[in-house]
N, C-alpha and C positions, 0 to 999 in steps of 0.2 A: 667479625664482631657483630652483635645481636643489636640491635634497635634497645634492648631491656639492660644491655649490659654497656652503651653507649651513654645509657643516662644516667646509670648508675657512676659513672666514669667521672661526667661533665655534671652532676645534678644541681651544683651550687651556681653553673654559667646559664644552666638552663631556668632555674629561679630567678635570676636576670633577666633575662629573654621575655619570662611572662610577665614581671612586674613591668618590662617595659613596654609588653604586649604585640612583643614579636610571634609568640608561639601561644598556644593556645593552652589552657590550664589545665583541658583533659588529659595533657600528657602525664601529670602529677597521677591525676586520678586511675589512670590506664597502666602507668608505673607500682599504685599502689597493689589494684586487682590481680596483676600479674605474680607480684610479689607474696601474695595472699594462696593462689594457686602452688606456687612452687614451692609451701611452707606446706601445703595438701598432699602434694607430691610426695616429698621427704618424709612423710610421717608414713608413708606408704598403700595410699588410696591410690585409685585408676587414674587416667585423664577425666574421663567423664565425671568422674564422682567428686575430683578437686574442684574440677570448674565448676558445677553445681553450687558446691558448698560456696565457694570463693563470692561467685553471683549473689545466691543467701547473705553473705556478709557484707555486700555492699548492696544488696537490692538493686540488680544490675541482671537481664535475664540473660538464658543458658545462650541465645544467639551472640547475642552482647561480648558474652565473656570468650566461645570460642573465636570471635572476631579479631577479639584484642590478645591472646595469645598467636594466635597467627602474626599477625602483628609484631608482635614484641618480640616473636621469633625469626623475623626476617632479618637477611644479613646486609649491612648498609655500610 
């Protein structure tokens, strides 16, 4: 199981978590990014050229964004 698809899983416990300030709110924001990429993906762009865009759409630069896929694709 992915980090991306763990929170997708849990996402109402982990809204929990942050109002209660266990976990850090980035993860929303790092869930959203991801989720913006892989909607890049399916439409049938590169890796490169979703992550781009995705960055673009959050004003998040290209280092940023392949970080947090990395990320979101590690298995936990």
């Amino acid at each position: 199981m992915t980090r991306f698809e763990y929170i997708n899983e849990n996402f109402e416990r982990i809204k929990k978590d942050i109002a209660n300030r266990i976990t850090s709110a980035y993860i929303i924001k790092h869930f959203a990014i991801y989720g913006r990429y892989q909607i890049y993906r399916k439409q049938g762009y590169n890796k490169t050229t979703a992550a781009l865009y995705a960055g673009d759409d959050y004003k998040v630069t290209d280092i940023a964004v392949f970080k947090i896929i990395n990320q979101m694709e590690t298995e936990i």
